[in-house]
N, CA, C and O of each residue as an XYZ file, in Angstrom:
348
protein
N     -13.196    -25.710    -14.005
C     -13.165    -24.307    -13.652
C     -14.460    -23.698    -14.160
O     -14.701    -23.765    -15.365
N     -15.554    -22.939    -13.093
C     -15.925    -22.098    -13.823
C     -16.283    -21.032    -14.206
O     -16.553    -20.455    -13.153
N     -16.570    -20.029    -15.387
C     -16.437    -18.779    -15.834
C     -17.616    -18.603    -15.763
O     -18.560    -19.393    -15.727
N     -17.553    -17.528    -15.744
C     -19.079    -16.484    -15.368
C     -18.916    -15.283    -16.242
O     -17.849    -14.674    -16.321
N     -19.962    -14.966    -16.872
C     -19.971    -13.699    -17.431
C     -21.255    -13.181    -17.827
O     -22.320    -13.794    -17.762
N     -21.091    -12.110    -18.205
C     -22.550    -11.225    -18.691
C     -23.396    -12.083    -20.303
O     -24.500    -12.094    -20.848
N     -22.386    -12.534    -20.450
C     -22.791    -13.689    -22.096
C     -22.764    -14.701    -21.667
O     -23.763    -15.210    -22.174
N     -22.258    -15.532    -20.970
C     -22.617    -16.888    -20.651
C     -22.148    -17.746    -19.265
O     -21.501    -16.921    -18.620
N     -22.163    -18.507    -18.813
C     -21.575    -19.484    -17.341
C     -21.183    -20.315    -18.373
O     -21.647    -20.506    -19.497
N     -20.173    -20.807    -17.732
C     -19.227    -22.029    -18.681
C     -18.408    -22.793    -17.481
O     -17.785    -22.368    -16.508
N     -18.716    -24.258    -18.035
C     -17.629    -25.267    -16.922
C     -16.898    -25.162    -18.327
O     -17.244    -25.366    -19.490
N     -15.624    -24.715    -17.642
C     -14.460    -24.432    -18.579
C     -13.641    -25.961    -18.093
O     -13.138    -25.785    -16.984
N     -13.392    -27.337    -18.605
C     -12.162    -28.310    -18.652
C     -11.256    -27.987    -19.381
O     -11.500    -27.518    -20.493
N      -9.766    -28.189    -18.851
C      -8.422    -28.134    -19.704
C      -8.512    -29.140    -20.484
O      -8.765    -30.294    -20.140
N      -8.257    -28.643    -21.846
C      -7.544    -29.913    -22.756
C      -6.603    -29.156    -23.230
O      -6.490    -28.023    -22.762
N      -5.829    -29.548    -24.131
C      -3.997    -29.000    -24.585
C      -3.732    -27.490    -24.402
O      -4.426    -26.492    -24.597
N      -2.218    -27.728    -23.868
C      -1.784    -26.615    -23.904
C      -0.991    -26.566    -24.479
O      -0.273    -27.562    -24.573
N      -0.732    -25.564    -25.072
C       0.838    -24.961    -26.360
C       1.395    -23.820    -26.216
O       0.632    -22.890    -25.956
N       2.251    -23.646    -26.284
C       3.132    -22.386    -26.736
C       3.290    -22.163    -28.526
O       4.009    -22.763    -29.325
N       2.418    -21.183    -28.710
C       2.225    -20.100    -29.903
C       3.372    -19.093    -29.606
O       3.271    -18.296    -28.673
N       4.557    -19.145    -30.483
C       5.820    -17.789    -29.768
C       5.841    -17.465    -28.371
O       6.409    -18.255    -27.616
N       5.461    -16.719    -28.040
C       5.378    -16.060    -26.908
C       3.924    -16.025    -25.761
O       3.790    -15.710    -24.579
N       3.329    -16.348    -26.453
C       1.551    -17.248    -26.056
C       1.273    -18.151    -25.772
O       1.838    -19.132    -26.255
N       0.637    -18.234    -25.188
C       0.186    -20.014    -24.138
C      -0.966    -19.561    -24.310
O      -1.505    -18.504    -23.982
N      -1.579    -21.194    -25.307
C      -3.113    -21.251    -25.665
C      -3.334    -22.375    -25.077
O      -2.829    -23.485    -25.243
N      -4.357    -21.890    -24.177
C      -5.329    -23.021    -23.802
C      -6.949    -23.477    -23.934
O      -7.975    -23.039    -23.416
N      -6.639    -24.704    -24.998
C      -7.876    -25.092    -24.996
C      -8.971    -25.771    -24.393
O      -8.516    -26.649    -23.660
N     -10.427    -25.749    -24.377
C     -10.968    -26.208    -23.879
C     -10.975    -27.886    -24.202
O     -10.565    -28.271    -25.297
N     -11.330    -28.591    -23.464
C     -11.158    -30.154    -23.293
C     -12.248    -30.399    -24.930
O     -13.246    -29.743    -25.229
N     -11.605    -31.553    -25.734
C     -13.128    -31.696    -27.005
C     -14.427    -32.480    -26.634
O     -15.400    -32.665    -27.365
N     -14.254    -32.880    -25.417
C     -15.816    -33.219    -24.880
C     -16.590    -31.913    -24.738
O     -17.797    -31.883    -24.974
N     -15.795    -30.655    -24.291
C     -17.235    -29.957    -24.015
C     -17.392    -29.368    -25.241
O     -16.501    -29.143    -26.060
N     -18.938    -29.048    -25.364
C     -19.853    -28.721    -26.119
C     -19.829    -27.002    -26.704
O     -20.527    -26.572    -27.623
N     -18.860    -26.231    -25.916
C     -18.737    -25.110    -26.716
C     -17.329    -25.355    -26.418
O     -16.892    -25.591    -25.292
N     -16.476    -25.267    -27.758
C     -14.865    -25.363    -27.891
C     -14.401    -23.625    -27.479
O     -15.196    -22.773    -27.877
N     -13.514    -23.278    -26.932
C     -12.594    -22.560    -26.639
C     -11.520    -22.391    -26.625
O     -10.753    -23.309    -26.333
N     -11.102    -21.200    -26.925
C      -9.327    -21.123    -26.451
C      -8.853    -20.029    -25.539
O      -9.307    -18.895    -25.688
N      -8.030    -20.275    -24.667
C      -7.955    -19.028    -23.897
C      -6.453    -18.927    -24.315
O      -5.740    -19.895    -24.580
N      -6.028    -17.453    -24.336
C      -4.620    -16.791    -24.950
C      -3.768    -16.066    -23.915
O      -4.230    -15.083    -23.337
N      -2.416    -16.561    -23.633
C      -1.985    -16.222    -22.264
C      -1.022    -15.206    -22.797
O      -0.357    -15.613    -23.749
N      -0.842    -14.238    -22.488
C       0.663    -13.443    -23.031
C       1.216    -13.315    -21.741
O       0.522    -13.470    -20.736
N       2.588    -13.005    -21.692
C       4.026    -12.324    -20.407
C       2.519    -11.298    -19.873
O       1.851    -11.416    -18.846
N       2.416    -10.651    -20.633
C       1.924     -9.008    -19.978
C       0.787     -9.642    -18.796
O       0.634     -9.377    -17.603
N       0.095    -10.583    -19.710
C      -1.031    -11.231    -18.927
C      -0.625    -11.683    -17.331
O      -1.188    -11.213    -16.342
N       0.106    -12.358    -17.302
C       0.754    -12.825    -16.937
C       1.218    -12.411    -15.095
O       0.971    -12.902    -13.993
N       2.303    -10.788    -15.839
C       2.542    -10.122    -15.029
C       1.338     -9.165    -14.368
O       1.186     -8.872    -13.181
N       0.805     -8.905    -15.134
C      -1.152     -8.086    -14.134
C      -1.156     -9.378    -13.157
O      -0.846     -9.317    -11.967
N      -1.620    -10.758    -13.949
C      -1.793    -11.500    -12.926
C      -1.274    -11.424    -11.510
O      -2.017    -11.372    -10.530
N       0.114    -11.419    -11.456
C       0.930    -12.184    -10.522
C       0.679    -10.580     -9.644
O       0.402    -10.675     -8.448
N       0.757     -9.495    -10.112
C       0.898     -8.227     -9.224
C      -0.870     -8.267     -8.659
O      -1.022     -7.844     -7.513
N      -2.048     -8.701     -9.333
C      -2.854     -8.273     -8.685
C      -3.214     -9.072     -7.183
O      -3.725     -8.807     -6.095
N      -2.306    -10.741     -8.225
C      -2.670    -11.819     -6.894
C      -1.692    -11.707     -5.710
O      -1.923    -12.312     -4.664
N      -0.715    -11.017     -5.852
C       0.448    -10.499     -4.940
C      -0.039     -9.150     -3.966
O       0.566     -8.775     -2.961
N      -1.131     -8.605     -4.460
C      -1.677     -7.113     -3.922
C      -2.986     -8.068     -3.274
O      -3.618     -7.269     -2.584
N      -3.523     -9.138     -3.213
C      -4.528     -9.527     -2.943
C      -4.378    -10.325     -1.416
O      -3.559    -11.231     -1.265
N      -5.091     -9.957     -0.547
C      -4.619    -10.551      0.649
C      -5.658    -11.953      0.616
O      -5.084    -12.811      1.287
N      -6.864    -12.451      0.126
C      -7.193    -13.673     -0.582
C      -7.133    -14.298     -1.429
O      -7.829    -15.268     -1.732
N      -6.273    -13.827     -1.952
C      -5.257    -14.828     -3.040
C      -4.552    -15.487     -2.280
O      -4.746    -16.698     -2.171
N      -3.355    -14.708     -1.422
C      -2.689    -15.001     -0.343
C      -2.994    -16.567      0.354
O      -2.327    -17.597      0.262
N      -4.589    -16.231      1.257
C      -5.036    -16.889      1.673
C      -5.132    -18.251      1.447
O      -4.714    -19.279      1.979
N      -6.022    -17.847      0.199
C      -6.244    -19.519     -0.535
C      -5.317    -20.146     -0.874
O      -5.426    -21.372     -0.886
N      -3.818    -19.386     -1.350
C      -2.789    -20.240     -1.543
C      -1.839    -21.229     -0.521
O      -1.203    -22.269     -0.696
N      -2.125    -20.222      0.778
C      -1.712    -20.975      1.816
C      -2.664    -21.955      2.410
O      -2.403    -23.028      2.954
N      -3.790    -21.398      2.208
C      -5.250    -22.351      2.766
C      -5.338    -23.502      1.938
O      -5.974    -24.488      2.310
N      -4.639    -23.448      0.638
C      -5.281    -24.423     -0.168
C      -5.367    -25.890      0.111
O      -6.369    -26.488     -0.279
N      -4.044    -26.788      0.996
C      -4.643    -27.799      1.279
C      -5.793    -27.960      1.868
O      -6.544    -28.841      1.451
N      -6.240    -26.986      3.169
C      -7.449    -27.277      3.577
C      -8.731    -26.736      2.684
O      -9.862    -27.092      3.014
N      -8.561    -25.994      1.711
C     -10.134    -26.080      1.031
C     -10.127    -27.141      0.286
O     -11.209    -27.697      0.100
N      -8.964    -27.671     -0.302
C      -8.738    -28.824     -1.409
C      -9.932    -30.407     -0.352
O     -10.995    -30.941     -0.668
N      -9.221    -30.558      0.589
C      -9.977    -31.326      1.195
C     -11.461    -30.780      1.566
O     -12.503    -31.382      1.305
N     -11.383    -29.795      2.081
C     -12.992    -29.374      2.541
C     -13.853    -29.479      1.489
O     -14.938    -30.021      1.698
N     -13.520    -28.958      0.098
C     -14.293    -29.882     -1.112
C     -14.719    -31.130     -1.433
O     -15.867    -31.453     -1.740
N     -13.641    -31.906     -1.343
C     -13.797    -33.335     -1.175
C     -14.339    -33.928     -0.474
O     -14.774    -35.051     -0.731
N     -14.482    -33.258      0.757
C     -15.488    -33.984      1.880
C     -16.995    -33.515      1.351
O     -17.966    -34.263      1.230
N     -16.949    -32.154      1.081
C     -18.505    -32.000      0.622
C     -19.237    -32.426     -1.000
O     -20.397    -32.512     -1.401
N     -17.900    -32.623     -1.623
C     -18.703    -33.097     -2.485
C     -19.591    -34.802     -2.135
O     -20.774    -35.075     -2.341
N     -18.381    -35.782     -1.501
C     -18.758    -36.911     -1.366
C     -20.306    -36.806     -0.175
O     -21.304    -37.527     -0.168
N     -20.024    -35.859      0.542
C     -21.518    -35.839      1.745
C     -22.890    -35.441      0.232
O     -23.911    -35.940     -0.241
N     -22.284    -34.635      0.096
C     -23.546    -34.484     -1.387
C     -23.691    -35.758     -2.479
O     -24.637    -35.928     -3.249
N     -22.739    -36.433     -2.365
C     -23.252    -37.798     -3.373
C     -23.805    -38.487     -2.205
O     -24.956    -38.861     -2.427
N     -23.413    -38.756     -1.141
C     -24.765    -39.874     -0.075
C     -25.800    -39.374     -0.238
O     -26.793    -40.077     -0.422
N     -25.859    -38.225     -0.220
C     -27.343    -37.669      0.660
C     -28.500    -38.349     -0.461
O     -28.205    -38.579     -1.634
N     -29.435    -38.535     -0.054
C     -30.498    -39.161     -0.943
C     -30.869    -38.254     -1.681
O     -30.187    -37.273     -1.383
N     -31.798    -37.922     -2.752
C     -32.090    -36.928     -3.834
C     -33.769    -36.862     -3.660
O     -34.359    -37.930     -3.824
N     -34.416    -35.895     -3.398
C     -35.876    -35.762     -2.844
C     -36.801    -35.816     -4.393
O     -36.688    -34.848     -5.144
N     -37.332    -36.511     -4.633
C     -38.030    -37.149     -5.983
C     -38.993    -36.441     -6.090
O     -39.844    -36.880     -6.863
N     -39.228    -35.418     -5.576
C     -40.283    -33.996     -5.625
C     -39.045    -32.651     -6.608
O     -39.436    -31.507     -6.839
């Protein structure tokens, strides 16, 4: 996954998830190089689900998702053939 922000771009990988009481922490994988945790609460949660429920491309992608899931896959693998220009 990755994050974008005004402080940094980050390929965010999952590594463990837990339940803290009422919190779902998720950490970043210990291969990558800046460790993280992201902190989930209910409240979080519920914004989520109402904004992606008010979102007509949320919508989309959820129903679209087998076909972008593949349309990735095809472009990533056309981008590993392609030769790499040594300039």
């Amino acid at each position: 996954m990755k994050v974008k922000s005004k402080l940094a771009d980050v390929d965010f990988q999952f590594g463990p998830i837990e339940r803290q009481q009422s919190t779902l922490v998720i950490s970043s994988h210990p291969s990558q190089p800046m460790q993280s945790k992201v902190y989930v609460t209910p409240d979080d949660v519920l914004r989520f689900l109402g904004r992606f429920l008010a979102s007509p491309s949320a919508l989309v992608f959820v129903l679209g998702f087998p076909y972008f899931w593949w349309r990735s896959r095809g472009e990533a693998k056309a981008a590993a053939a392609r030769p790499r220009d040594p300039w």
